[in-house]
N, C-alpha and C positions, 0 to 999 in steps of 0.2 A: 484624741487618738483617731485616726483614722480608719476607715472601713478593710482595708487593705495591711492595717500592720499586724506585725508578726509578732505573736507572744511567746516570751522563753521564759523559762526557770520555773520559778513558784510563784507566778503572778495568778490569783486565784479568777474563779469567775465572776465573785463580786467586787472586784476592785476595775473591771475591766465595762468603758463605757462608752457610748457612741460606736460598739462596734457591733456591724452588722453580721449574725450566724446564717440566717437564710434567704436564701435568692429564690424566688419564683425561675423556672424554665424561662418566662419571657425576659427576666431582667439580664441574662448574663451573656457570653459571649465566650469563642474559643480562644482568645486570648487570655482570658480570667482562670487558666488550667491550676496555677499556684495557688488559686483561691478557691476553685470548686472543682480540683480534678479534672483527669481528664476527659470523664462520661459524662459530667454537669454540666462542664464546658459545652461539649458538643452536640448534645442535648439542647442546650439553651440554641445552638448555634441552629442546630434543625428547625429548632421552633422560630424562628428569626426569620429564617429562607421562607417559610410558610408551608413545610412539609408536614405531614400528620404523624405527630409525634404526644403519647397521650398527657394532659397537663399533670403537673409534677412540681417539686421543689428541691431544691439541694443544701443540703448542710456542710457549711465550709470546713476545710483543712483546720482553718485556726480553730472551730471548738472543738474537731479531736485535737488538737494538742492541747489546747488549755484542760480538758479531759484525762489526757496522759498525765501531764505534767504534777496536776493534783491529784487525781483522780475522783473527782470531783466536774460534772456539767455544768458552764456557763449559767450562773442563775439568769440571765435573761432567754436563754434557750427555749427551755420549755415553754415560755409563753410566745416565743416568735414560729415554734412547730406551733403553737396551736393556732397562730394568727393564720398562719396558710395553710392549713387543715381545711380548717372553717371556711377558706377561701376556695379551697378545691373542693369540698365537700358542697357549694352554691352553684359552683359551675359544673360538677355532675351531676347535679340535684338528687345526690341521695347523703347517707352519710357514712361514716365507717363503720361498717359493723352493724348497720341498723339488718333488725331482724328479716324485715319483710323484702327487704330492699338495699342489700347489702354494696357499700363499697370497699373495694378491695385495694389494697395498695401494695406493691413490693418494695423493702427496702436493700440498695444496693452501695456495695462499695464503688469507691473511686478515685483512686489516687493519680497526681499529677502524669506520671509514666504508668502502662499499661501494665498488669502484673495478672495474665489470663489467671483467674483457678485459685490466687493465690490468697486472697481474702473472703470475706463472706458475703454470702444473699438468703434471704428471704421473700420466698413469692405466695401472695396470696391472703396479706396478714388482713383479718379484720372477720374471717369464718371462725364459726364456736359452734357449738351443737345446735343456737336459736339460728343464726343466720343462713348457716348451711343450708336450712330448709326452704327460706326465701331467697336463695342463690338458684336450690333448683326450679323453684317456682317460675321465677323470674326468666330462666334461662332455657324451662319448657325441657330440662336434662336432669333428672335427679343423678345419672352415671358420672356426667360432668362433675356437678357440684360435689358429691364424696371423693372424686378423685384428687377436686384441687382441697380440700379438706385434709385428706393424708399427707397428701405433699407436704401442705402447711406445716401439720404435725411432725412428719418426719425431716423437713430443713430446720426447723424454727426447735425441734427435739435437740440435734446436731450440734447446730452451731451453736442456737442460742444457750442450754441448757449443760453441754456435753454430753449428751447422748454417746456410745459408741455407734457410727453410723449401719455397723453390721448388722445389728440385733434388729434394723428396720428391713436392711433388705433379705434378711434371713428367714423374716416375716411375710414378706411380699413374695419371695419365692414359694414359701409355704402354700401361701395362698394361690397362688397360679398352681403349682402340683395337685393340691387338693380339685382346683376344678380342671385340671390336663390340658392348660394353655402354656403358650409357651410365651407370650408376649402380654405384659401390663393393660393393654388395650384391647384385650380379650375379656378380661373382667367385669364383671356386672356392678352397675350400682350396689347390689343386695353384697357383691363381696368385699367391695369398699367398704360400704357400711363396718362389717364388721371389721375389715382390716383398721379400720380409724379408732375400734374400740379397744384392738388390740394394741395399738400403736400407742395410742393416752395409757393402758397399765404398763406400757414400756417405760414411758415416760416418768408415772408414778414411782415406779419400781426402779429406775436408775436414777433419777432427778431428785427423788424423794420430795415431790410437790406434783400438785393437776397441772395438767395443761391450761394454761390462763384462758378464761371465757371473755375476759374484760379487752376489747379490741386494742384500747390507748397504751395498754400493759402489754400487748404483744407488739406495738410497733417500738413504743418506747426501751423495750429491753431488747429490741433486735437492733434498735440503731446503738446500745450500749457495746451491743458482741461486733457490731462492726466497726465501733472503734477501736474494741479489744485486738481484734483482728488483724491490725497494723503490725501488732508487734509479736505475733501467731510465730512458731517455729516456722513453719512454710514459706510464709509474708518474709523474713529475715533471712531465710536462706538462699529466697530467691533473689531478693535486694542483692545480698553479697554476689552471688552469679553474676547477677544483671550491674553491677555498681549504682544502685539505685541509691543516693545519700537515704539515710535512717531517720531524720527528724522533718521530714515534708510532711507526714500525717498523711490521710485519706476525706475525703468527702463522704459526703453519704447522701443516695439520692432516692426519695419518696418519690414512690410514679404510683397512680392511678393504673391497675392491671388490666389489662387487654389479654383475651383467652385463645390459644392456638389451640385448646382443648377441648372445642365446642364439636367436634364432628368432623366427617370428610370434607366440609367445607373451611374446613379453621388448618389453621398449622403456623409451623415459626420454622426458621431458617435463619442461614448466615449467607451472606455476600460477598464477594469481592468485583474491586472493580476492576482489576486484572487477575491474573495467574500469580497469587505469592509461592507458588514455589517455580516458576522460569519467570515471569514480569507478561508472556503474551498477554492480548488481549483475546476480550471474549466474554464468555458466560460463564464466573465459576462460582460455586458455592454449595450448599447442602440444602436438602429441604426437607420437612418432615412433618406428616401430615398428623394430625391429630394431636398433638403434643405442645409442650412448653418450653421453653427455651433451654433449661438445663438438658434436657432429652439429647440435644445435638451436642451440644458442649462437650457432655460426658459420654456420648459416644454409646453409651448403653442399647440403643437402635441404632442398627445402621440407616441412615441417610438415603433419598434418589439426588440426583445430579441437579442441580438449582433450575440447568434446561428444562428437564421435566414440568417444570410448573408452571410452564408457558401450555399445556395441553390440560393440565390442573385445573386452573384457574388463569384463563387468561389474562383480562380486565388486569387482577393485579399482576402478574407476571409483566405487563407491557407499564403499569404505570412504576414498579419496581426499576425495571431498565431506565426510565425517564429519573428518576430519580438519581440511581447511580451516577448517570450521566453528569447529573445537576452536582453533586458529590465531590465528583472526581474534578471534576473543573475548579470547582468551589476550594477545595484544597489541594489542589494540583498536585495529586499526589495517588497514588495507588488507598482506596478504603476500604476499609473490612466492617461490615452492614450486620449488626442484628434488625431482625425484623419478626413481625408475627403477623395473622393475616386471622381475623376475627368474625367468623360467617360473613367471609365475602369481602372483609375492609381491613386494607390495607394499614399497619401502623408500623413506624421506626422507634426501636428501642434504643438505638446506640449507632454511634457510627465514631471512628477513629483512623487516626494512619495508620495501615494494618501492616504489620510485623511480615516480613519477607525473606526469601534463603538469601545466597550473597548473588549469586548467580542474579534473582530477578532483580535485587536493588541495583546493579551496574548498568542493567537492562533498562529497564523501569527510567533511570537518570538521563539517560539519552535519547531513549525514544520522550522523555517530556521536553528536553530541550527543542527536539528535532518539531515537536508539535508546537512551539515557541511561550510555551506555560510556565519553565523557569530557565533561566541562562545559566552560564557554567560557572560561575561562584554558587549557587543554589545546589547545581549538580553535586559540587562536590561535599555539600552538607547530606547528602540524601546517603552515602556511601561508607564505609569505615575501614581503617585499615585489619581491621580482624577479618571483615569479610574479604578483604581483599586475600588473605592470611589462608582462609578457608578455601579458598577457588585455587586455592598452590597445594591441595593435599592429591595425593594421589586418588585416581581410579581403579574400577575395577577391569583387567583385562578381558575384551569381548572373545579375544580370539581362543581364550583360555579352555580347557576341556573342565564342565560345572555337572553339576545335577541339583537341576532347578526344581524344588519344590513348592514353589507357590507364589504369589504374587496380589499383591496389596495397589494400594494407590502411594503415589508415590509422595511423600508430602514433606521431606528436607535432604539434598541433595548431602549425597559424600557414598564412601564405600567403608563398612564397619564391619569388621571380624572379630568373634571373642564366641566365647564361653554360655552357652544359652543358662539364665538364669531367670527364675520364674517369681520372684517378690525383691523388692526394694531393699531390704535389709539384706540377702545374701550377693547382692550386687552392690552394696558399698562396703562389704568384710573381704570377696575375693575382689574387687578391685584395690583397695589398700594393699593385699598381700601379694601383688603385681599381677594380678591376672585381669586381662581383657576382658570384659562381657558385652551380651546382647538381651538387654532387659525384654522379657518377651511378657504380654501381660491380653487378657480378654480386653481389658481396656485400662488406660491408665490413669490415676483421679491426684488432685495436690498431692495427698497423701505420699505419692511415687514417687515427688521430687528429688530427694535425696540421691535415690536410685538412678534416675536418668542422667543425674549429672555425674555420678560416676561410670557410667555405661558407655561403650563408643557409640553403641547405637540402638533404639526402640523399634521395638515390633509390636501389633497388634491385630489380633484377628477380628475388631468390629472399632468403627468411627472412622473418621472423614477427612479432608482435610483442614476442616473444621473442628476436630475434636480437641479436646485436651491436649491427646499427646502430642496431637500435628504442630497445633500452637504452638506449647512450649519448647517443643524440638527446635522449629525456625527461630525462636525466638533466641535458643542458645546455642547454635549453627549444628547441633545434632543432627547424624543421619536418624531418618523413623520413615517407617512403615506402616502405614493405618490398613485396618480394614481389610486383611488378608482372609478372607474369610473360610479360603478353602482347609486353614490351618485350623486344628481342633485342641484349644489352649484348656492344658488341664491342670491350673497353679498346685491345687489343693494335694494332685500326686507329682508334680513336678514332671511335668513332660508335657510335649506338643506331639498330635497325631499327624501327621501329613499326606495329600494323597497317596494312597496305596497302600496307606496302611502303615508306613514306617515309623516309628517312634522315636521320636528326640528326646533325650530327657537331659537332665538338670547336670550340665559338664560338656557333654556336647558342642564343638564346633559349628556356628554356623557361618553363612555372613550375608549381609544385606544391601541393596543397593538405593537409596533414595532417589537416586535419578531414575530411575525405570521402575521399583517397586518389585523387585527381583527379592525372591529368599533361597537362598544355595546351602545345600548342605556341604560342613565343612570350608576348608581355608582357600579363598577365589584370590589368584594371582591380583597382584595392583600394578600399573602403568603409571605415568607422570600425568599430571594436568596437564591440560593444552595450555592452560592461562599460564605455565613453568615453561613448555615449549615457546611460546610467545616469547618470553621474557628470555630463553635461550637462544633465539636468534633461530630456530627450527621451525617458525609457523609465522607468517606477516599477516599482521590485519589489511586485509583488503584484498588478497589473494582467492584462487577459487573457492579452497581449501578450509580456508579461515571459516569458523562458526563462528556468528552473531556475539558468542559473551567474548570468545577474544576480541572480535572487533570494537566491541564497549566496554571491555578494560582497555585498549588499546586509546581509546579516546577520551576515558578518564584521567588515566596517567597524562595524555598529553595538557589535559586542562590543569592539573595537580603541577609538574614542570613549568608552565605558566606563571602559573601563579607563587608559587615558593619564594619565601627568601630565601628559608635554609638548604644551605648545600648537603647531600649527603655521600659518606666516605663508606668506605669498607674494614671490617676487622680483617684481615689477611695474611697470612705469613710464609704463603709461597705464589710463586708465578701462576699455577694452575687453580690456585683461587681467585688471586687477582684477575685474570681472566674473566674466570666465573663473573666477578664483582663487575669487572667493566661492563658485559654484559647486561646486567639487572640494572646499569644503570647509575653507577657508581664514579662521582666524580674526584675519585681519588680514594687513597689509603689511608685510615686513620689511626689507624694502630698495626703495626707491624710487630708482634712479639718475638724479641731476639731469642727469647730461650727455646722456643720450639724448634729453630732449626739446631740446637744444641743433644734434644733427646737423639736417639738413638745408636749408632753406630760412633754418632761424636759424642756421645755421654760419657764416657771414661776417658776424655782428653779433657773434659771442662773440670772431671773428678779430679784429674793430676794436676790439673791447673788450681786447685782450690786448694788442694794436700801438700801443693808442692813446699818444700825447705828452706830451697836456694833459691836465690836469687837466677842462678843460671837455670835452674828446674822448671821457672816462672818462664822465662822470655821462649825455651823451646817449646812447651805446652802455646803461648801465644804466636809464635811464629808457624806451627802447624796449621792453628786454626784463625790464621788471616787471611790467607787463599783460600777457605773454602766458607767465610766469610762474604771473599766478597764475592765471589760464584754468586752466591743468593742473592744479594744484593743485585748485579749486574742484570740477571734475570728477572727480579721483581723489576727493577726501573724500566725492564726493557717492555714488558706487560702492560708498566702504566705511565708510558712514555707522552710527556706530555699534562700528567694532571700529578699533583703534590703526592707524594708518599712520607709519612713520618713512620721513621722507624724506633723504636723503644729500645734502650741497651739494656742490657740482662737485667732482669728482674726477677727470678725462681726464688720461691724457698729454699733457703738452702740445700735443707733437707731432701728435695728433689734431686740433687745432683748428687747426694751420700749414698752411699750402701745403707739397707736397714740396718740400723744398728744390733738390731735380737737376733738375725741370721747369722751378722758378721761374727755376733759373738756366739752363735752354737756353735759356725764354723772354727772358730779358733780351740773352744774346748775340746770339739772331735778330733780334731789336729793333735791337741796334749795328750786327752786321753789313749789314741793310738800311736803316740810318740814319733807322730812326721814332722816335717819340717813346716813352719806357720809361721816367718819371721815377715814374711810383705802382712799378712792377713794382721798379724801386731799389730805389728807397724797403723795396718791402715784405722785396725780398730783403736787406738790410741789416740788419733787424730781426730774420729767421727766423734768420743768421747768428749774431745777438749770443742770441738765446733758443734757436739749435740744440743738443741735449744727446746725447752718445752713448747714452748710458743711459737712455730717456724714464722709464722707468717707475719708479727710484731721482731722479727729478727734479724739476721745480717740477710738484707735483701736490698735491693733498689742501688739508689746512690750510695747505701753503706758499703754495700759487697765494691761498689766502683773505689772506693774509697780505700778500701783496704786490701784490696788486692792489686796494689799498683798493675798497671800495662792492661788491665784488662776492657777497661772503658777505651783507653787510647788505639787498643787494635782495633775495637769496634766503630770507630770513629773513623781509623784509619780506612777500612775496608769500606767504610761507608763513601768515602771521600774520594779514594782511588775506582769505586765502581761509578761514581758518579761523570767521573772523570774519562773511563773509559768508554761511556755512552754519550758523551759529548765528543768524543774525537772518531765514534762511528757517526756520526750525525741526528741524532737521537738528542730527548731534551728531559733529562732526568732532572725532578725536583723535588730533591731528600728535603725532610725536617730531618732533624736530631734530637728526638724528646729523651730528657733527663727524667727515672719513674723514684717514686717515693721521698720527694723533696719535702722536707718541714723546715729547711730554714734557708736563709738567700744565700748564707756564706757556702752551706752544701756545693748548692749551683755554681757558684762565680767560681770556686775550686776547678769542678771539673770542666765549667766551661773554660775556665782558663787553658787548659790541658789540651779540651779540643780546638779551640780557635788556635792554637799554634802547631797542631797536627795535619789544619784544612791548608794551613799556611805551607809546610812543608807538602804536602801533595800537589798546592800548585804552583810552587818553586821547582817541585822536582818533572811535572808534567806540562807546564806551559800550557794549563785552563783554568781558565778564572771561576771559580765556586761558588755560588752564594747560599750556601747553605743555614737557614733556619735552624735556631738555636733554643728549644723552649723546654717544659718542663709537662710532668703530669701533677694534679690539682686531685690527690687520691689522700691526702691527710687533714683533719681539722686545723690543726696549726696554717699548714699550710692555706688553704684557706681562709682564715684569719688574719694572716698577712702575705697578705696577695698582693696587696700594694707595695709593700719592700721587694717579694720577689721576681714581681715586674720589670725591677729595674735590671735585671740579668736574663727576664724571658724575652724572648718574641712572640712568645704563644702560650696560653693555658689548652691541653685538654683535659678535662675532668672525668679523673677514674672513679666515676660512680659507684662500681662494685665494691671496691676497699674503703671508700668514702661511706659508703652506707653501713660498712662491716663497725668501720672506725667511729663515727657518729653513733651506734646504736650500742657497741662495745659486745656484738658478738660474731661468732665465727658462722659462715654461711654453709659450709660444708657438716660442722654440726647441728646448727638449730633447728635446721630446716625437716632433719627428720628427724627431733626429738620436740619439741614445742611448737611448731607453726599451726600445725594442725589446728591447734587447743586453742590459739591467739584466733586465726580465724574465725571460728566456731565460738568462740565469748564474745567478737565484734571487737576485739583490742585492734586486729587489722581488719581494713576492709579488701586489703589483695596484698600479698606479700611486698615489703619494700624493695626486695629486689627483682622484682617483675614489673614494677609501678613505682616511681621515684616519689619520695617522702617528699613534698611539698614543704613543709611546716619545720622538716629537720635538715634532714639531705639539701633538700631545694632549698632554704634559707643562707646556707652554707655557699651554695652555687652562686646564688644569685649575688650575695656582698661581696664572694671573691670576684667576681666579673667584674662590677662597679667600683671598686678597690685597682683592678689589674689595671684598668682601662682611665681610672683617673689619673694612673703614674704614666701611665703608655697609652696613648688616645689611638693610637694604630693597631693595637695586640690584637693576634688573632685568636678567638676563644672556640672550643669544639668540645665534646664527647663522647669518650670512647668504650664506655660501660657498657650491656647489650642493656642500658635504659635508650642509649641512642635509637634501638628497633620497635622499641614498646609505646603505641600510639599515644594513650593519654601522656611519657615524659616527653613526647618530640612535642606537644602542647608548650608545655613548660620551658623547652628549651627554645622555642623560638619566642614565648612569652618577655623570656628572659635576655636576649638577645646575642644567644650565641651565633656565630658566624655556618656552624655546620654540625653534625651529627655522625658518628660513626658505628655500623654495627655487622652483624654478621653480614655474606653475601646472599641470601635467602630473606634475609631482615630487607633487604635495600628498595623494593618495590613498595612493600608498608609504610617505610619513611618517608620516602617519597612523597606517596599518598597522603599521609598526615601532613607531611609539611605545608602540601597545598591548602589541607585542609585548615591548617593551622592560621598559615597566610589570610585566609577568605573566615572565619571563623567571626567575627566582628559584623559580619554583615550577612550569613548569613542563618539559616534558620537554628533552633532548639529541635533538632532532627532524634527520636529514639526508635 
């Protein structure tokens, strides 16, 4: 077995050999992310380049899984930790936990994709009541030394034990009041000290055991909690957010500890090598003097400007930049830099491609091309179509009349209105019960998750764009606000103070703006995106006018069109969408739904036409509604004169075009009971009776209703034919499909196509122009798709009705489940994103995929498409050009994402594992 294979099921630790659990830092590389995460990886990668990075080792993905899977550690593990223990313990020359002369290690998660906040750490492990004293000896700080001592206690209480994390900092506060500081680094050794004694009977007293003295016993069951950790509520919830697959497992990386804790001359900090939230370049980052790495994370201090540390500390401030430099080149890529700075020495903790708003990644992709570090297949892996999705929501209007109360850094672009609510659980009860919120919090920690993801937008009055909330906001295109400090967050009574005195509390309208760090009280009008102006044809890239991100969407898209196979269409069903559609982009109509132009004023002619007796009842119900048939028609073709339009004949529930049947029938009893006349309302209730179906949408629909309501397919054909008709004798170049919807069997099709091929006949015998009208079908049934190959032989075309495909495959209704079980499916992990937001690969997809290769072995010309809104949704436009359909069809709003994807789809082979 190789060092590199992957173990599933119940393959135990001792049956598993010749496989390698730990890498030294020198042995690995950023390509080995599936095997050591993505921090070991790039770890190993720093120590490679020759950067000072403290020595360390990493424990792979595969023993946490072989760990889950049994639960049960690799019997070879423990002695390969202790092979590079021993090894790290000669090149520090001290050893863990020795009393006099303590070494210190932190152990850290790391799983292949980034997950800030979401797993566990441990900083400090190898301090106990002996070594603590030869930590401050050594360190010439007894204040130092108790303070990483509590720490200890309190992370390693926490994660490792379950601790409630409150009951330490409910502690720590104590302990600051009692001596009227207002900040942890005001505290004396002497109140550490005891804060560490109160922290171990916390630990006693929740844990119900001591705090372990034995150093091997604190690392060894810290690297157990962070393999537990994988499968943590938080770690799981964020996967699902993020689509992070569920069985990659985490790494775990043992680093030798380095102290930002030592004084005004230590501190730790985060980096970037641009601006993640616009892409500029520059100096950005956090820095924070006297402290340890969670300090900035968690936001708990605010932060000075990363500039600042060039007047701090030069020496590393300038060798920091060099580094950067060395980084960004090195991964051509925008990084996000822990670091810590150790009386005076510089050391890297971590370095990764750091997570970005969508705004800077468009940004960011261009200006690397423009620098010549990746060309434009790279560019378009760097980009996605959600962010593109994101840069199309509206703003906030400047010209609007607001009252601004306060202002933050601004740390994920968008504009977010809702409901101020002050802890994570009342912000996922009123967002369920359709209310908007703005998670407003002093700082926000894993914990919050839940919360942020139901919120439109995060506030906070302390942290950076380094903190937590900053993180995780860009990381799920949330608007958030860090670090508003002038706001006076009070969770515990629910309300926000704000200059002047005013009080917000818990209901309260605010809204917030991430692009400027703006907080407005109350509802701030919204405007269109410029990147929607763009795409309207109301702002050109390249113009005075045009800002910098439309001009690099403007040049994404053009590289994404390049590169595409797949075409993409629009869902449409009148001229002033099709419009719309052409606009964004859209090379033709993919789905045209006949029934929509039947609602309204024409709904009680399609009723009479479904009710009607006679035969003579039928043809005048159809002869009304053939001119105003092809009215619509003549005006869609003229819209999209020149690129395909398929148009779909009636396909409603029936039920849609009935009377309710429970009004129909109060209304007839009110009728009896006050002895009026009610002989039509009978009548009509009689009918609605005899055609009532429990099940509309498994009922007379599609090809059945054509089928049994003679003339009604053939006017629609008809209009289709004569509108085609009369846009070719204005000189204009209409080109209708004619999709047949709810086909499950060929003889359906050849019927009705029989009816139309000799309708198109008659239109152009009686008009003198030649038709060539496209005859196909929709691919919205299992059957159907199962014999795709027989129905071949009568289509020209498959497009595949996703939505009723996934109804029909799964055997339930979407308008019910969706709010009665999805939730719960979710949330167990039975889905990882709703199948109809994300096309079922394994069910749906398997279905798509043999009818295509079915359709196309009968008909090696057939053209295959999409008309589901799975056509707009990035990861199925994957699938569908995987698969090899000819093109995709979705909303006019959807058409700029497809696009996107499609490029991206096309280039996906070659180029990077981009998250």
């Amino acid at each position: 077995m190789s060092e590199n294979k992957d173990l599933h099921g119940a393959e135990s630790a001792a049956s598993v050999e010749g496989v390698k659990f730990v890498y030294d830092f020198t042995e690995g590389n950023k390509d080995l992310k599936d095997l050591l995460g993505g921090k070991g990886a790039n770890l190993a990668e720093m120590t490679n380049l020759g950067l000072p990075v403290p020595p360390g080792f990493t424990i792979t993905t595969v023993a946490c899984k072989v760990y889950l899977d049994s639960g049960e550690e690799p019997a070879a593990l423990r002695d390969e930790v202790s092979a590079h223990l021993v090894a790290l313990e000669e090149r520090m020359g001290k050893k863990l936990g020795q009393p006099d002369n303590p070494l210190l290690v932190s152990v850290r998660s790391g799983a292949k994709f980034s997950m800030p906040g979401m797993m566990d750490t441990v900083l400090n492990i190898g301090l106990s009541d002996k070594s603590v004293q030869g930590l401050a000896e050594q360190a010439g700080d007894a204040r130092f030394a108790w303070d990483s001592y509590r720490r200890l206690i309190q992370m390693f209480g926490k994660t490792v034990l379950g601790v409630d994390g409150e009951l330490f900092e409910d502690a720590l506060e104590s302990a600051k009041a009692a001596k009227k500081v207002s900040v942890d680094t005001e505290l004396e050794a002497a109140d550490l000290k005891k804060l560490v004694t109160r922290f171990k009977k916390i630990v006693k007293t929740e844990a119900g055991r001591d705090f372990p003295q034995d150093p091997r016993e604190q690392m060894d069951l810290a690297i157990k909690a962070v393999f537990e950790s994988w499968n943590g509520d938080r770690a799981k919830l964020y996967r699902r957010q993020e689509r992070i697959p569920g069985d990659l497992g985490t790494a775990v990386n043992v680093c030798s500890m380095v102290f930002g804790n030592l004084g005004p001359d230590s501190g730790t900090g985060v980096a970037f090598t641009r601006d993640p939230a616009s892409g500029h370049q520059g100096v950005y980052g956090d820095y924070l003097q006297n402290a340890q790495g969670e300090d900035v994370v968690a936001g708990i201090r605010n932060t000075v400007p990363l500039a600042e540390l060039e007047q701090i500390d030069k020496k590393s401030y300038d060798q920091l930049m060099q580094i950067m430099e060395t980084l960004e080149n090195h991964y051509k890529d925008l990084c996000d830099i822990e670091f810590t700075i150790e009386r005076g020495q510089l050391w890297m903790l971590q370095t990764r491609v750091g997570k970005r708003t969508a705004g800077a990644a468009f940004r960011i992709a261009t200006q690397l091309v423009d620098q010549g570090l990746i060309d434009e297949t790279e560019a378009l892996q760097r980009v996605t179509g959600a962010q593109l999705a994101q840069l199309m929501f509206p703003r906030f209007d400047e010209d609007a009349k607001v009252e601004k109360v306060g202002r933050g850094i601004a740390a994920s672009p968008g504009a977010a209105v809702g409901k101020a609510v002050f802890d994570s659980y009342t912000a996922v009860k009123w967002s369920r019960s359709g209310e908007k919120v703005i998670l407003v919090r002093r700082e926000t920690n894993p914990d919050d998750l839940d919360g942020m993801i139901a919120a439109e937008g995060i506030l906070t009055s302390r942290g950076g764009k380094t903190s937590h909330a900053a993180v995780v906001a860009r990381g799920m295109g949330k608007t958030c606000v860090c670090g508003a400090e002038e706001l006076e967050v009070d969770t515990k009574r629910r309300r926000m103070t704000v200059p002047g005195g005013h009080v917000v509390e818990e209901g309260d309208v605010i809204s917030i703006d991430g692009s400027s760090g703006k907080v407005y009280l109350g509802e701030v009008p919204v405007v269109p995106s410029p990147v929607v102006e763009y795409f309207e044809g109301r702002m050109h890239a390249g113009a005075d006018d045009a800002d910098e991100l439309v001009e690099a969407v403007h040049r994404i898209m053009a590289f994404a069109d390049r590169k595409r196979r797949l075409r993409v269409r629009a869902n449409a069903d009148n001229a002033e969408d099709a419009l719309r559609a052409r606009r964004f982009g859209a090379q033709g109509i993919g789905l045209c739904r006949t029934e929509h132009m039947f609602l309204g004023d024409r709904r009680e002619q399609v009723e009479r036409l479904i009710l009607a007796d006679t035969q003579e009842e039928r043809e005048e119900s159809l002869k009304q509604l053939l001119p105003l048939q092809k009215k619509d028609f003549v005006e869609l073709f003229e819209a999209m004169d020149g690129l395909p339009v398929t148009v779909r004949l009636l396909d409603p529930p029936l039920h849609e075009f009935l009377p309710d049947i429970t009004e129909l029938s109060v209304r007839v009893a009110l009728a009896e009971s006050r002895q009026e006349s009610h002989e039509n309302d009978l009548r009509l209730l009689q009918a609605v009776h005899r055609l009532h179906e429990q099940n509309p949408m498994l009922g007379l629909r599609g090809v059945r209703l054509g089928l049994v309501i003679p003339g009604l397919f053939t006017m629609q054909v008809r209009a289709i034919a004569e509108a085609a008709a009369e846009r070719r004798n204005a000189k204009g170049d209409p080109r209708a499909e004619i999709m047949i919807p709810l086909v499950g069997t060929v003889q359906e099709l050849e019927i009705v196509r029989e009816e139309a091929d000799q309708v198109i006949a008659e239109v152009e015998a009686a008009t003198g122009v030649e038709l060539k009208l496209a005859i196909g079908t929709m691919i919205e049934l299992p059957r159907a798709a199962l014999t795709a190959g027989q129905i071949a032989e009568a289509a020209e075309f498959f497009s595949f009705g996703t939505n009723d495909l996934t109804q029909t495959v799964w055997g339930f209704s979407r308008d019910d489940v969706e709010a009665s079980f999805f939730t719960a499916y979710l949330e167990k992990g039975i889905f990882g994103v709703s199948p109809f937001e994300t096309i079922d690969r394994d069910g749906v997809g398997s279905l798509v995929k043999s009818a295509a290769e079915a359709g196309r072995r009968t008909r090696p010309d057939l053209k295959l498409g999409v008309c589901g809104e799975h056509g707009g949704d990035p990861e199925s436009v994957h699938f569908f050009h995987e698969v090899g359909l000819d093109y995709v069809s979705c909303s006019p709003f959807r058409i700029p994402v497809a696009r996107l994807e499609a490029g991206r789809a096309a280039t996906q082979s070659t180029g990077s594992d981009h998250r």
